[in-house]
N, C-alpha and C positions, 0 to 999 in steps of 0.2 A: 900644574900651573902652566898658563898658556902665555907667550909673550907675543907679542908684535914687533914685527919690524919694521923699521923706518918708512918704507912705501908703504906700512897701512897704517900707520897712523892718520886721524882725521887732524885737517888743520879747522880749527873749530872758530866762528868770529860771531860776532855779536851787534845788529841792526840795531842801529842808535835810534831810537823817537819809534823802532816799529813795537804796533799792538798786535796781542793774541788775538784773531779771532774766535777763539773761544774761551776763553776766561777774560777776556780785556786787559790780561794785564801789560804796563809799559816796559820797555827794555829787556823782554824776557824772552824774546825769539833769537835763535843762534843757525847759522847758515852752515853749512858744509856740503862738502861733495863727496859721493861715496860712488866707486862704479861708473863714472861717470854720468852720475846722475846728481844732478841739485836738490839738496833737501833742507828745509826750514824745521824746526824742531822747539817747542815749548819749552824750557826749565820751570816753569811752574805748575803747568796742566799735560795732559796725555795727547798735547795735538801735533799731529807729523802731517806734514807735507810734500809732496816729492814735482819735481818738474824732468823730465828726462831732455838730453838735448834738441837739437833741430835735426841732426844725423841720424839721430834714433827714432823721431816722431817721421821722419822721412819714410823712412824704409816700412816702421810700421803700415801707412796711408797707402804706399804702394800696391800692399796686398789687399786692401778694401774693397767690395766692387758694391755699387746700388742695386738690389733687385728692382727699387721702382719706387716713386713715389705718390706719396697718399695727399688729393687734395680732396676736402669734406668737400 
């Protein structure tokens, strides 16, 4: 049996008025942070959503470079 400790537990909340976008259903999407990452999460359907921070999508961009762009 595996337990969790206190710093991992999820504090788990629940978006009043928001819809699933994919089952449509009302009041059934739930927010948490895990990792420092934002995730949205269905109780009725299989749909996960994640947003990582601005810290994170930073450093990501950094390392990006254009080869070049394409105009038809």
């Amino acid at each position: 049996m595996v337990f969790k400790s206190m710093s991992e537990k999820l504090k788990k909340r629940f978006i009043a008025g928001a819809t699933c976008p994919k089952c449509k259903a009302l009041d059934s999407i739930m927010l948490y942070w895990q990792n420092n990452v934002e995730k949205l999460q269905c109780v009725k359907c299989d749909y996960h959503d994640s947003k990582p921070t601005d810290e994170v999508q930073q450093v990501s961009r950094q390392q990006e470079s254009v080869i070049g762009v394409f105009k038809p």
